[in-house]
N, C-alpha and C positions, 0 to 999 in steps of 0.2 A: 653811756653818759647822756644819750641825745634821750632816751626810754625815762631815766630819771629826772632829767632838767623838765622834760615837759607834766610827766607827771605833779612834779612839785608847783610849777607854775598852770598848768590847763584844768588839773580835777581840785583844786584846794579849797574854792569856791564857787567851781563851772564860770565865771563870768568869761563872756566871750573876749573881751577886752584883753586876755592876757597873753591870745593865739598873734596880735602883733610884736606884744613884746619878744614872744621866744622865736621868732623866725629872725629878726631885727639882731638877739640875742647870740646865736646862733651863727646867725654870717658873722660879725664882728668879732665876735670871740674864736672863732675856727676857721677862718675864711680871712678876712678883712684883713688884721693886724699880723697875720704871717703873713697875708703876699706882699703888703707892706713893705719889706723888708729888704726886696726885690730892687728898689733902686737905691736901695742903701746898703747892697752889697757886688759882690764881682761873683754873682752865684751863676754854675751851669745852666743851660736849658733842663736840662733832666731834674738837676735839683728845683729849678724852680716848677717845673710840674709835678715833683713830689709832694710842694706845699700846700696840691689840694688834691689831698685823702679824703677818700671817702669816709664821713660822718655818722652817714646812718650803716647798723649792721644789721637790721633784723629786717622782714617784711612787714612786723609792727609797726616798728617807727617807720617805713617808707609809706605806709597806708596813712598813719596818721599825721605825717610832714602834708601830705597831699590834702588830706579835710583840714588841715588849718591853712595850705593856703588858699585851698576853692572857701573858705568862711572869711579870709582875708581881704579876698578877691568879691565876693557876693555882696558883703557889706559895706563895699565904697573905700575899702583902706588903701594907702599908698601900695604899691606892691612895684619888687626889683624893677628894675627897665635899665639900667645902666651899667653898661658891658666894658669896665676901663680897660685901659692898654694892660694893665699890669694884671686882670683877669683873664683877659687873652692869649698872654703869653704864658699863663699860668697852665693852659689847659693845651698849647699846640703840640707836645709830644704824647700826652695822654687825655682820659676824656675819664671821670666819673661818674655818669646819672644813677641815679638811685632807683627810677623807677623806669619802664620800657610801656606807652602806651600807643596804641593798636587806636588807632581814633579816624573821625568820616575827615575827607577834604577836603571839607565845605568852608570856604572862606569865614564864615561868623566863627570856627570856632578854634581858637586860637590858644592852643593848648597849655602851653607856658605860662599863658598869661593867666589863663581859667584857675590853675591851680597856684600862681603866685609864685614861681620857680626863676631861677638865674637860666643863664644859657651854661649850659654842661649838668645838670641835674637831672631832667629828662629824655630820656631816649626816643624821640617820636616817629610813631612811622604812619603817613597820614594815606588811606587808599579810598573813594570812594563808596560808602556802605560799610566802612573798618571791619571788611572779610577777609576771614584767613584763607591763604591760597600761598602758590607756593614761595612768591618773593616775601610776604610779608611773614610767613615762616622764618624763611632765611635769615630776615633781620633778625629776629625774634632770639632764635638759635644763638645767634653772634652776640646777641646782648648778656645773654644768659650764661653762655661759653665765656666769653673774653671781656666782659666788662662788669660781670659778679652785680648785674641790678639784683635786687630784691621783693618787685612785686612786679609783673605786666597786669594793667589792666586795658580792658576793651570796654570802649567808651562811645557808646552812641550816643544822639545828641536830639532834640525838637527838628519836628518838621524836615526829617532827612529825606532828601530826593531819593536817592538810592531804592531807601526802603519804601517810600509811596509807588515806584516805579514798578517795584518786584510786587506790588499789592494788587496792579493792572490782569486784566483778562488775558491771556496767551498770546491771542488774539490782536490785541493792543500791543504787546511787548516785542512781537516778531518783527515789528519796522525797525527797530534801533538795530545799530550796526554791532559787528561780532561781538567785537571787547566788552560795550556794553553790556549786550545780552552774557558775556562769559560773567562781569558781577553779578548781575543783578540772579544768573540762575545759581548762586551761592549765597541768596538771600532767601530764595521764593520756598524753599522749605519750612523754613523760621515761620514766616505768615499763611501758610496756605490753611492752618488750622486755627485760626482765632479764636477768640469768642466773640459770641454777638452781644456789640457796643454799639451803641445808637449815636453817640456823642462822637462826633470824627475825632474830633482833639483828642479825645480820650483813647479810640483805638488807635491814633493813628502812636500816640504815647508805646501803648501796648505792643505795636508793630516793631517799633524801635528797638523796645525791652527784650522781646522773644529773637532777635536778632544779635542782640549782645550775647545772650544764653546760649544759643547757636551754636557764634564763634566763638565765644570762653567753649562749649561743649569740644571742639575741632581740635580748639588749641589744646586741650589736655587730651588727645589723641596721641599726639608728637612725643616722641623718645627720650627728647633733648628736656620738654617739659616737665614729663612724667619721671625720670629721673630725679630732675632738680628737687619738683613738688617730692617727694620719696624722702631728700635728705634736709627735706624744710630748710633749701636756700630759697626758695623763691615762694610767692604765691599771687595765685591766679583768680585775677577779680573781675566784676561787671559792671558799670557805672554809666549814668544817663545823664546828659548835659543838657538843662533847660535855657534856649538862649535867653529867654523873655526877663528872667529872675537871674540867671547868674549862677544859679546853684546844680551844685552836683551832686545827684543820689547816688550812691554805694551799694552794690549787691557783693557781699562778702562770703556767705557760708550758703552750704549746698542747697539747701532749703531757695534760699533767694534765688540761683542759678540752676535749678533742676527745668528740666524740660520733659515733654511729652514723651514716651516710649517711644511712640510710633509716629515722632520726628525724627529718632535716631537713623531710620532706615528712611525717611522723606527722601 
């Protein structure tokens, strides 16, 4: 239903203008007016956490829910912020996110809001450098196991410490204390092979990217992924979040997320 609705309203005429209406759409007609309902009846706790089903069923529509609200969010439009009691209570016995993303913890980048989402929509797990290792496995696992998301992506972002840190001489790096040095040495593979960019901004963009690559490469290592990916419940994406613009590139098919042979073994 969600695959059809936007179709009919996002490709009819491309104008960007329409990606407000169907998210607006969308909660109101599926969301909104059942939990509504809620103080105008003597319903369960459990029934009233039934009244928010998950919407989206496919990894399509969970990719494309997500660029219409980073397009929502990029061009200045209102976007959700307001968490009433009667959504709260909606969600205390269960929880639906549709998407599970793997993102840095860098204060600017505030994930929910990037892509225009309510609270219960996305799964976010936020680690320094968004490397997979083995807590944010774990989440990962449990999302995919017990909460039936639809797409993880791993989302780097401008100007990440993380990844400028892991770009440092050995040399430089060995003053920072254990923990540290345990991320940053699950990033310094990603970068140790760049190419030569004269423009900082530009490689330092590149750094970022070859580090998303990385960890999407890692995360489809996992059983629990490689499974799911098998029965096309889930799938596994790359994405770069510019803070300066607001906007989020999409790295979707293999092509965008291949990496170097001979970073497999880095």
């Amino acid at each position: 239903m969600v695959k059809k609705f936007l179709e009919d309203n996002l490709y009819m005429d491309g104008n960007a203008n329409h990606s407000e209406g169907i998210l607006e759409n969308q909660s109101l007609i599926e969301q909104d007016l059942e939990l509504g309902r809620v103080f105008q009846t003597n319903l369960t706790m459990r029934e009233v956490a039934q009244l928010k089903a998950p919407t989206i069923k496919t990894s399509e529509e969970a990719i494309l829910a997500l660029k219409i609200g980073n397009a929502r969010f990029f061009s200045g439009r209102r976007v959700p912020s307001d968490f009433s009691a009667v959504e709260r209570r909606a969600q205390v016995i269960t929880q639906t996110p549709f998407a599970v993303v793997l993102g840095c913890s860098d204060s600017r980048v505030p994930t929910e809001i990037i892509f225009a989402q309510r609270a219960g929509d996305l799964f976010v797990i936020r680690i320094a450098g968004n490397v997979v290792e083995a807590g944010t496995l774990g989440s990962i696992e449990y999302a995919i196991r017990h909460l039936k998301t639809r797409v993880v992506v791993v989302m780097g972002h401008e100007g990440c410490g993380a990844v400028q840190a892991a770009m440092l001489d050995e040399a430089e790096r060995c003053f920072e204390p254990e923990y540290i040095q345990f991320l940053i040495d699950r990033i310094v593979p990603s970068v140790r092979k760049l190419p030569r960019i004269r423009d900082s901004k530009a490689r330092m963009r590149e750094a970022v990217i070859a580090n998303v690559r990385r960890q999407v490469h890692e995360l489809k290592q996992n059983p629990v992924v490689v499974e799911s990916m098998h029965k096309k419940e889930i799938a596994v994406i790359g994405a770069y979040y510019e803070i300066s613009s607001g906007a989020v590139d999409f790295f979707e098919t293999e092509e965008d997320l291949s990496i170097d042979d001979r970073e497999v073994s880095g």
